[in-house]
C-alpha positions in Angstrom: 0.0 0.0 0.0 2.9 2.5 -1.4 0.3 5.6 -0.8 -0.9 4.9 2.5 2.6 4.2 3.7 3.6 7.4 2.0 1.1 9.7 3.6 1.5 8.0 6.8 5.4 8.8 6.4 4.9 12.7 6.1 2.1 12.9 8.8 4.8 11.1 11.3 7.7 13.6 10.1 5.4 16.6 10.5 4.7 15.3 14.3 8.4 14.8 14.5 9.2 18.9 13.3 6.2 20.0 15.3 7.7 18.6 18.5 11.2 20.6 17.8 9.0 23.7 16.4 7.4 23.4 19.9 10.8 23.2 21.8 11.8 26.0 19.8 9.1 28.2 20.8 9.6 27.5 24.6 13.4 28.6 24.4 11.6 31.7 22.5 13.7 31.2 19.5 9.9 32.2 17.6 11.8 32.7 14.3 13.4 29.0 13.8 9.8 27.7 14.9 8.1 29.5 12.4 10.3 27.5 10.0 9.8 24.6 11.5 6.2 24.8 11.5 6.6 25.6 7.8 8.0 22.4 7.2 5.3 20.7 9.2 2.7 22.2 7.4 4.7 21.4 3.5 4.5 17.5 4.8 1.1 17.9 6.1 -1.0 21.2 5.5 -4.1 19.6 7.2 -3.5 19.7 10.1 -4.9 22.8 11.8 -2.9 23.0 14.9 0.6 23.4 12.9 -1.3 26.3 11.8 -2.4 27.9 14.7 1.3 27.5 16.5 2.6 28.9 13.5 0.2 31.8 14.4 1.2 32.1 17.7 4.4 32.8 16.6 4.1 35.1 14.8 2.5 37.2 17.0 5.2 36.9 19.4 7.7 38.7 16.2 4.9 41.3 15.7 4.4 40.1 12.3 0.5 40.4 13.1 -0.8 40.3 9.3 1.0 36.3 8.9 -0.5 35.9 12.3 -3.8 36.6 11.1 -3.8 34.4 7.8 -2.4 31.8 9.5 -5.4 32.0 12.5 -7.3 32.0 9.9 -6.2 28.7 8.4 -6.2 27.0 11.1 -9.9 28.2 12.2 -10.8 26.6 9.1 -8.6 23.8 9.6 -10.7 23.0 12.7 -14.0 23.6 11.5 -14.3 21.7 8.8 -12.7 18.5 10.6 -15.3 19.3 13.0 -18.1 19.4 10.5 -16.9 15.9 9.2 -17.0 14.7 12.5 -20.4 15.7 13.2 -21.3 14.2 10.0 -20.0 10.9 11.0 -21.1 11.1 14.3 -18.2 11.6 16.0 -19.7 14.0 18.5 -16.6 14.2 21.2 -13.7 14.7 18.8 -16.4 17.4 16.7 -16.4 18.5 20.4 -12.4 19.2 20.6 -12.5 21.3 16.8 -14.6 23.4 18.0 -13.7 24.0 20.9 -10.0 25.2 19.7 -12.4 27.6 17.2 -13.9 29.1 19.8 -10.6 29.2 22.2 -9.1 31.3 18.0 -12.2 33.2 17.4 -14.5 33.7 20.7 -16.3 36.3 19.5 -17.7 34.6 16.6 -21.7 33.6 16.7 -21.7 30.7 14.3 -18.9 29.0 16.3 -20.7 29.5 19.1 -23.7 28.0 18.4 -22.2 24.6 17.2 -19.4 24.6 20.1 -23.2 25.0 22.3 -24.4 22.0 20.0 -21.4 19.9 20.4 -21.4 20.4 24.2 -25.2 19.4 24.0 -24.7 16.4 22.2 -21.8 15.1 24.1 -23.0 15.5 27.8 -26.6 13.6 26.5 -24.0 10.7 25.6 -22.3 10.9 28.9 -25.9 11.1 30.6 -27.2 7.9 28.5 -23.6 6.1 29.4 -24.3 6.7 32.9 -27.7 5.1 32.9 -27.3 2.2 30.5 -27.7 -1.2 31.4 -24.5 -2.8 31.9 -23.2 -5.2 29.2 -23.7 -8.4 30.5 -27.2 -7.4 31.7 -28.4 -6.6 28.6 -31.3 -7.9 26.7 -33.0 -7.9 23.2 -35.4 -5.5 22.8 -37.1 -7.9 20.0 -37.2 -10.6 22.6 -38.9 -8.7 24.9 -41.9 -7.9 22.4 -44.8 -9.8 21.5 -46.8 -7.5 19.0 -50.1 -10.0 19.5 -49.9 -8.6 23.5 -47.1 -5.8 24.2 -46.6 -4.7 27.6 -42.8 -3.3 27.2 -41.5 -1.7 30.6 -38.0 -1.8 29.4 -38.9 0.5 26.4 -40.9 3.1 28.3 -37.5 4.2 30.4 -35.9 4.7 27.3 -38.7 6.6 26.0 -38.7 8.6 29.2 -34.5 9.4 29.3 -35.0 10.3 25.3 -37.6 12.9 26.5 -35.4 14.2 29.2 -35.1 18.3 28.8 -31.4 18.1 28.5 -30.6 21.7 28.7 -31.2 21.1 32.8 -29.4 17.9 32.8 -26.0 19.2 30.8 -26.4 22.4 33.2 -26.7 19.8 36.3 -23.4 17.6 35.2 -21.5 20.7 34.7 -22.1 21.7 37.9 -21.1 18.4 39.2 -18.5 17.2 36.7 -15.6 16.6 39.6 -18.7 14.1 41.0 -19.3 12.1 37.8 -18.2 8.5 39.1 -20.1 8.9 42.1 -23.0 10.6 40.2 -23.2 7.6 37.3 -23.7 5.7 40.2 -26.5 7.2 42.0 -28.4 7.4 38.8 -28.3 3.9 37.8 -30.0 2.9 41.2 -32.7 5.5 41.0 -32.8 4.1 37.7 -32.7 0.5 38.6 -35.5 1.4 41.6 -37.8 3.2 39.8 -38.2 0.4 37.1 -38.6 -2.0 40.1 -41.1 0.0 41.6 -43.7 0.3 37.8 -42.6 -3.4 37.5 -44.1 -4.4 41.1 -47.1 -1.9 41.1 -47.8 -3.6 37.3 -47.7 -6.9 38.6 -49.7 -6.7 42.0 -52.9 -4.8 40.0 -52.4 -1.7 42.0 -53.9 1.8 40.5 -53.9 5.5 41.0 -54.0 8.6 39.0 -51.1 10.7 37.7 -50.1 13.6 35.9 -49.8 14.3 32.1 -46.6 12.8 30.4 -44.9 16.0 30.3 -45.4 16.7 34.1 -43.9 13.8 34.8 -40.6 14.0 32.3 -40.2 18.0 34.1 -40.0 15.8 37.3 -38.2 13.2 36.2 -35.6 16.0 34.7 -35.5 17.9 38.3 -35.2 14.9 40.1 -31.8 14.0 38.4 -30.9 17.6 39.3 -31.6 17.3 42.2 -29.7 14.4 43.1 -26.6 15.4 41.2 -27.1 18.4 43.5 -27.8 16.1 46.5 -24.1 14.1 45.5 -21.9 17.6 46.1 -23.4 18.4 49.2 -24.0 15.3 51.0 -21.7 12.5 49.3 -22.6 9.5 47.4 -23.5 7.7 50.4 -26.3 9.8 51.7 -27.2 10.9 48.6 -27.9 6.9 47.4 -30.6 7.0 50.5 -32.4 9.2 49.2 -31.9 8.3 46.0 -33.8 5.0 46.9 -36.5 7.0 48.5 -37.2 9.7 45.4 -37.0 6.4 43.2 -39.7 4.7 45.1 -41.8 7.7 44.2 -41.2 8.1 40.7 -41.6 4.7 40.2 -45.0 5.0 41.2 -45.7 8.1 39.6 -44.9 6.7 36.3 -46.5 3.5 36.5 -49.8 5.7 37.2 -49.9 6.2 33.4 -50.3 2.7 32.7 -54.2 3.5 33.8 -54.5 5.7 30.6 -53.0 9.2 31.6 -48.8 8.8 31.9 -45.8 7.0 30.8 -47.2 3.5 29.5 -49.9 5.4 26.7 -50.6 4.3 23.6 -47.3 4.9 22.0 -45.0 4.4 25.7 -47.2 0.8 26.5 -47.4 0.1 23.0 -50.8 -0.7 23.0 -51.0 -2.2 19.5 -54.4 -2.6 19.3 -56.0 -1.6 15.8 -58.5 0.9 16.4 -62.1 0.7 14.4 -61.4 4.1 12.5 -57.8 2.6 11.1 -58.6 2.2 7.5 -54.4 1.7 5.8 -53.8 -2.0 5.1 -53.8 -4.6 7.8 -52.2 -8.3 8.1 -54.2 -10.7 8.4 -53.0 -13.6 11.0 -49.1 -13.9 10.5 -48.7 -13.6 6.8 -47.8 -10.7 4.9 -49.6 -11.2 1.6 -48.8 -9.2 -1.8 -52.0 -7.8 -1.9 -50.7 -6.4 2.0 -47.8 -4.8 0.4 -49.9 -3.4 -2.7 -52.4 -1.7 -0.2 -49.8 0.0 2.1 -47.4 1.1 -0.9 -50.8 3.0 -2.1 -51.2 4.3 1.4 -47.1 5.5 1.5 -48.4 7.3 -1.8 -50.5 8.6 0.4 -48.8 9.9 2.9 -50.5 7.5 5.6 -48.4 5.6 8.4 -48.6 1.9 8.7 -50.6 0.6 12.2 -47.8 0.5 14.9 -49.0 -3.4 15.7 -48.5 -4.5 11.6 -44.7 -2.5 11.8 -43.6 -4.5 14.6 -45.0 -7.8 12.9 -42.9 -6.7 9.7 -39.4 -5.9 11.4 -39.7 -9.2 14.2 -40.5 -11.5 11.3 -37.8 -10.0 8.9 -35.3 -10.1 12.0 -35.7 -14.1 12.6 -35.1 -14.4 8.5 -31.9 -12.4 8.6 -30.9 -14.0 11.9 -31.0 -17.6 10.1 -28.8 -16.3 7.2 -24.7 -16.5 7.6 -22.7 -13.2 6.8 -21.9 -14.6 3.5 -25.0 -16.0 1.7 -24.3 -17.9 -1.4 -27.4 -17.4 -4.2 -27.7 -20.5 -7.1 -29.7 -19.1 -9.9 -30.6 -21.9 -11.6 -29.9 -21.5 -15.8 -32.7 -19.7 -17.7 -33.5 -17.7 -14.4 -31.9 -14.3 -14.4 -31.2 -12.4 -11.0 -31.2 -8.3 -10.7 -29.0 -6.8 -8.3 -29.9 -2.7 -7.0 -27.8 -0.5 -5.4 -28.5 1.9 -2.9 -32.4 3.4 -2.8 -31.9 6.2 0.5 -35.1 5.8 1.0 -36.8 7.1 -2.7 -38.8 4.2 -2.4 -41.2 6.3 -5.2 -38.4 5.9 -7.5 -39.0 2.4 -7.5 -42.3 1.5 -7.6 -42.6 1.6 -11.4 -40.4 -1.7 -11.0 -40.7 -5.1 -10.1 -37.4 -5.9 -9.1 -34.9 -8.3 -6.5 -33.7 -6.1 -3.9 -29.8 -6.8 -2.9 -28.1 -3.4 -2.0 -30.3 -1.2 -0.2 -30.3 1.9 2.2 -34.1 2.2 2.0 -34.3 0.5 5.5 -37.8 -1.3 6.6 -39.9 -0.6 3.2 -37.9 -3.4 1.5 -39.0 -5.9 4.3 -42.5 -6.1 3.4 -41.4 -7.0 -0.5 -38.8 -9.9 1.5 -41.7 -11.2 3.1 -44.5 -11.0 0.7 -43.2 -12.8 -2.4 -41.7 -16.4 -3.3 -39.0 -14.8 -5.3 -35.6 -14.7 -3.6 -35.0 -11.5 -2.0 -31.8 -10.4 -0.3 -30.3 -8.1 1.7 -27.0 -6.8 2.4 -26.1 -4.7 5.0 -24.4 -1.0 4.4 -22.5 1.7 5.8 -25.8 3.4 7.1 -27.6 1.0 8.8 -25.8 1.7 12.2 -26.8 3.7 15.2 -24.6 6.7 14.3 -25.6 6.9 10.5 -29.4 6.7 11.2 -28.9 9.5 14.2 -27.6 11.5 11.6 -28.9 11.4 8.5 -32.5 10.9 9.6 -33.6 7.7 9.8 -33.8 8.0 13.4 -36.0 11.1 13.1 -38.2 9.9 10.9 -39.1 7.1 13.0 -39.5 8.3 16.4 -41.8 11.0 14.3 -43.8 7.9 12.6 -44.0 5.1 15.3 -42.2 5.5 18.6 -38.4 5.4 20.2 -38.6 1.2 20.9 -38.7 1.0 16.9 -35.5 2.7 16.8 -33.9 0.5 19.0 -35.6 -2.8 17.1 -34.4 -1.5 14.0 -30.7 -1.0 14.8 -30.8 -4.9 16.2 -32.6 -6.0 12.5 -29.7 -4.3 11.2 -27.1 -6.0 12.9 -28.6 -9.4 11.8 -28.1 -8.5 7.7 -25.7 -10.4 5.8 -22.7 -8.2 4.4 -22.5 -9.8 1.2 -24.1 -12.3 -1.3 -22.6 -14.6 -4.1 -24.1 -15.1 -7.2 -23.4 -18.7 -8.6 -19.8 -18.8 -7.5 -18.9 -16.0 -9.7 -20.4 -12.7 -8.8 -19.2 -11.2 -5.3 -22.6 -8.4 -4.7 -21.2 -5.8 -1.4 -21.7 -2.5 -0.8 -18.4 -0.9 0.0 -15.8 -2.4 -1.1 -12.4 -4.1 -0.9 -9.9 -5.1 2.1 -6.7 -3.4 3.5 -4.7 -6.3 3.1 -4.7 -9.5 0.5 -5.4 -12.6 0.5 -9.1 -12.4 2.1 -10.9 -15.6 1.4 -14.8 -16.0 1.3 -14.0 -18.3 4.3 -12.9 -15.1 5.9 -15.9 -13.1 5.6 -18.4 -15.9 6.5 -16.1 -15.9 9.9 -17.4 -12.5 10.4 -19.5 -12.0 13.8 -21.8 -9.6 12.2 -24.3 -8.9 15.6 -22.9 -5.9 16.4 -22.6 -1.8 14.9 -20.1 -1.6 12.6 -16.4 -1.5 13.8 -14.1 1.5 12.7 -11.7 -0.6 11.0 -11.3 -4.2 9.7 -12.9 -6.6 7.1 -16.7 -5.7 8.2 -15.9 -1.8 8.4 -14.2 -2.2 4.8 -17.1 -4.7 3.5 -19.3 -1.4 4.3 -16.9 2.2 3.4 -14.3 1.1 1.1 -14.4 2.6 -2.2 -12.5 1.5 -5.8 -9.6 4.5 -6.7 -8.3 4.8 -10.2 -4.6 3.9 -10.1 -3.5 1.2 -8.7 -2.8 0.0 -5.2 -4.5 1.2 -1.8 -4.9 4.8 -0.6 -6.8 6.4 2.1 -10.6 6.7 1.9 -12.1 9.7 1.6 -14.7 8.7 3.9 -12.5 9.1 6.8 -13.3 5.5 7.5 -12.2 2.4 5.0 -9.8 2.7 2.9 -9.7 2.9 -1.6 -8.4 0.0 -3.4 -6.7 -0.1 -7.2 -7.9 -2.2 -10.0 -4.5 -4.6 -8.9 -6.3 -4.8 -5.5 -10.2 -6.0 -7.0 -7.8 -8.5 -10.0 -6.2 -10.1 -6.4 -9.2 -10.7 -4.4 -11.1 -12.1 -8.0 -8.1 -14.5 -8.7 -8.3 -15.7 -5.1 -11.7 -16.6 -5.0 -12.1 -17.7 -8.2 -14.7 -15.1 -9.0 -15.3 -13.1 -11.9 -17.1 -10.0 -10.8 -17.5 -7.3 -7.8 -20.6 -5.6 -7.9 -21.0 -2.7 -5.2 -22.9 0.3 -4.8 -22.2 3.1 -2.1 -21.5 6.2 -4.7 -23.9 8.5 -6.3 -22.8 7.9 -10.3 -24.7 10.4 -13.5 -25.5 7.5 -15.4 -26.1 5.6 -12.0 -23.5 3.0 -12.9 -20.2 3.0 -13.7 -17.7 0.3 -15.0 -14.6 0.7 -13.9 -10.8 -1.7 -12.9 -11.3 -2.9 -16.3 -14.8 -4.8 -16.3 -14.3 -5.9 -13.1 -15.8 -3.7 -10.5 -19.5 -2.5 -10.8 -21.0 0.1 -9.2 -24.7 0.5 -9.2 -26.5 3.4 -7.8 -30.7 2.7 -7.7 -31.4 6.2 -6.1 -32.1 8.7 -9.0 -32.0 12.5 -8.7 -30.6 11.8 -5.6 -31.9 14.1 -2.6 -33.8 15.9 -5.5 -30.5 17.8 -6.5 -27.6 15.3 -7.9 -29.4 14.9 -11.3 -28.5 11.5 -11.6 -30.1 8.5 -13.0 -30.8 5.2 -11.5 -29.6 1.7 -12.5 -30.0 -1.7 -11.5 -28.7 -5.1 -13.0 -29.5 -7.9 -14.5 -27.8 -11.3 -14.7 -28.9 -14.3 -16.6 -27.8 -17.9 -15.3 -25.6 -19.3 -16.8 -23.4 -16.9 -18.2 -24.5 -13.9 -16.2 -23.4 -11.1 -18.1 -24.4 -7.9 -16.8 -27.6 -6.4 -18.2 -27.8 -3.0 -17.0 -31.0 -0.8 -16.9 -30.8 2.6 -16.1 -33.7 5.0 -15.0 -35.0 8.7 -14.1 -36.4 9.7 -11.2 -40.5 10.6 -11.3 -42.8 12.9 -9.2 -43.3 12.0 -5.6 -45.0 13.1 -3.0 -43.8 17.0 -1.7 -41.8 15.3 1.5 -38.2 17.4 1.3 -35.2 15.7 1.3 -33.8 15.0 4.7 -36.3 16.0 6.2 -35.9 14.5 9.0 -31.5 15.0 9.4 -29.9 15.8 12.7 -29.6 19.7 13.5 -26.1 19.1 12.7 -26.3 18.1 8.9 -28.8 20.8 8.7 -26.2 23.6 10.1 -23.4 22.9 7.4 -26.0 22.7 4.6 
């Protein structure tokens, strides 16, 4: 890997000069670390704190116009490594960049604002680490529904901490932050009592009225204030007391809803019975039919929701499928029967509509389970880079779902998506991912069969690659431009072919104009299914075809048509929507 190596050479020496640049500027010989930052910055002009020392330095000369420019690099240096972060979800290293702009340029609004966004963001993290179950304790959310009879108390905490006003909490921690450890720890039991306490009064039939839903978050809110409060004053130790106490009491309180008026209503209970006036399409028994799937794609049209009860049917049936499939699924199409292969949709699921096609590479998330369950076709599913917790906070999966159904969804959904394969085989020749390519050669099939796939995706290694990596057009390996993966030469695809005995990568991941694109001479497809993507690229769509035995490629391309006035992300993070 000649350029990774390369690029990982120059970002060492610059380390290696800003280290004597540094030592320089201590003895306050400012004029030989200016050139030494200089050289730093020739081997690696990306990084934004050669540019800022540089800076610094200056100022101590008086050369206050260099200072300036270089400030000025460097601010930009850390903001847009902060925007990638935030695009990737990277919340606490978006945190640092913009913190150092701030710390460069305090006066400046827009800085502000995402430095009070970041800090947001980060202490809600640190707030949901401190109440999470631990690791060992931890169960399956889709084991613990039934969606004939759902009582689900372990959902309607999470629904409660998601509702949480964070502002008080993040103003709270702050307050306490030299009382974390013993803080985490107080919160867990009042978290671990207070689910106690609805699970007894649940159990034993007892009732009494409470307050509306938001009276009782505002409490539940305070109460954590409170009790951080409670921890710098008294200590841990008292504090746990009364911990117990105030848990005994919320417990209660929020168990009253499960009457009709608090926490376990309609959507926190998840009562899923069908009310009389529900008139979108319904499942009969446990089969999803096609005439199911034709009545809720006209409802989607629509703009209607599918019933709550028929959504959790979908995903838990989908979820045992993908469960029983290994992480490499081999497909035989049997000669005379052809096989058609789509790239990413992103959700357009109006784009495709006008076709009747096998689904392999998708983004489009739950949509395509109905058509896996509805049909006696083969239908398969591979898993891609977005179908993890961080992507769908993001990019606005997430939203969209806690907007159309409730939180506990977004939790069953990230499971379904650990369970999907990461690639498919086509008869022993056609290798069907979504990213890409490995880091290092000689990856066999056997390899990524190995691969424990019930998990998010890792930041590095053959499942991270299988999802980010992208083909490059010169030969060898380079870094990705993702920030995570890596890019891999046509000599890299020719390896992995040869030592599989394949013929064929097919891959998606990349918006292309003609939504395909041929490239490492015939042997690396990539197919993009999403057309006009987020109503702005202009692109076309494309799926393809193969043909057992032979199975040339067939490909079909597409435009996008009308749908339904919904804007494109509608439903993104705050932070995507601040850089756009």
């Amino acid at each position: 890997m000649p350029g990774m190596e390369n690029e990982s050479s120059n970002v060492a020496k610059a380390e290696e000069i800003k280290l004597q640049a540094n030592e320089a500027f201590k003895a306050h010989k400012y004029g030989q670390a200016i050139e030494l930052y200089s050289q730093a910055i020739e081997l690696n002009d990306q990084n934004a704190v050669y540019w800022a020392n540089r800076a610094f330095a200056h100022t101590k000369l008086e050369e206050y116009g260099s200072a300036i420019q270089d400030a000025t690099k460097a601010i930009e240096g850390y903001y847009r490594r902060g925007a990638a972060y935030l695009a990737m979800g990277k919340f606490k290293e978006a945190l640092k960049d913009f913190q150092q702009v701030k710390k460069i340029s305090p006066n400046d609004p827009d800085a502000t604002k995402k430095l009070k966004e970041c800090e947001k963001a980060v202490m809600k993290l640190k707030f949901e680490e401190a109440i999470a179950v631990p690791v060992s304790e931890r169960h399956s959310v889709a084991d613990s529904i039934d969606y004939h009879t759902i009582v689900n108390l372990a959902c309607a905490w999470t629904d409660i901490v998601m509702s949480f006003n964070w502002d008080v909490i993040i103003l709270t921690i702050n307050l306490s932050t030299k009382y974390y450890a013993d803080f985490r720890k107080v919160v867990w039991q009042l978290v671990s009592c207070s689910c106690f306490t609805s699970n007894w009064f649940l159990k034993t039939g007892a009732s009494h009225s409470s307050p509306s839903m938001s009276t009782q978050v505002a409490l539940a809110a305070v109460a954590v204030a409170l009790l951080a409060a409670l921890v710098m004053m008294v200590g841990a130790a008292a504090a746990t007391k009364v911990a117990i106490l105030v848990a005994v009491v919320l417990g209660t309180w929020w168990w009253g809803g499960s009457t009709g008026s608090g926490v376990f209503t309609e959507s926190k209970m998840l009562d899923l019975e069908v009310e009389p006036q529900y008139s979108g399409a319904k499942i009969e028994g446990d089969v999803v039919t096609l005439d199911f799937v034709k009545k809720m794609m006209d409802d989607f049209k629509n703009q209607k929701c599918l019933h709550k009860r028929y959504a959790f049917q979908i995903v838990l049936q989908t979820r045992e499928m993908l469960r029983a499939q290994p992480s490499l699924v081999d497909i035989n199409v049997p000669d005379g029967s052809h096989f058609t292969v789509c790239g990413d949709v992103h959700g357009q699921i109006f784009q495709i509509y006008p076709f009747t096609i096998v689904f392999s590479l998708t983004n489009s998330h739950w949509n395509i389970m109905e058509l896996y369950m509805s049909t006696s076709l083969a239908i398969y599913l591979a898993r891609g880079n977005h179908e993890s917790k961080s992507m769908n906070k993001i990019y606005g999966f997430e939203g969209e779902v806690k907007s159309k159904l409730n939180d506990t969804f977004v939790e069953l959904f990230a499971e379904v998506f650990c369970c999907l394969p990461l690639a498919h085989v086509i008869n022993q020749k056609v290798f069907v991912v979504h990213g890409g390519l490995f880091s290092v050669d000689g990856v066999k099939l056997s390899d990524i069969r190995a691969i424990d796939r019930f998990c998010e995706p890792p930041e590095e290694g053959l499942m991270c690659e299988l999802l980010w990596s992208d083909p490059q057009p010169f030969p060898g390996r380079g870094p990705s431009k993702r920030g995570v993966g890596l890019s891999f030469g046509a000599d890299v695809t020719k390896k992995f072919l040869q030592d599989n005995n394949l013929d064929l990568v097919v891959r998606s991941h990349e918006v292309k104009d003609e939504g395909y694109e041929i490239e490492h001479d015939g042997k690396l497809i990539t197919v993009f299914s999403a057309p006009n993507y987020c109503d702005q690229m202009g692109n076309k769509g494309a799926f393809i075809r193969f043909k057992a035995p032979d199975l040339k490629p067939d490909i079909v391309t597409f435009s996008a048509v009308p749908h339904p006035d919904v804007k494109p992300m509608a439903y993104a993070n705050n932070f995507l929507r601040m850089f756009q």
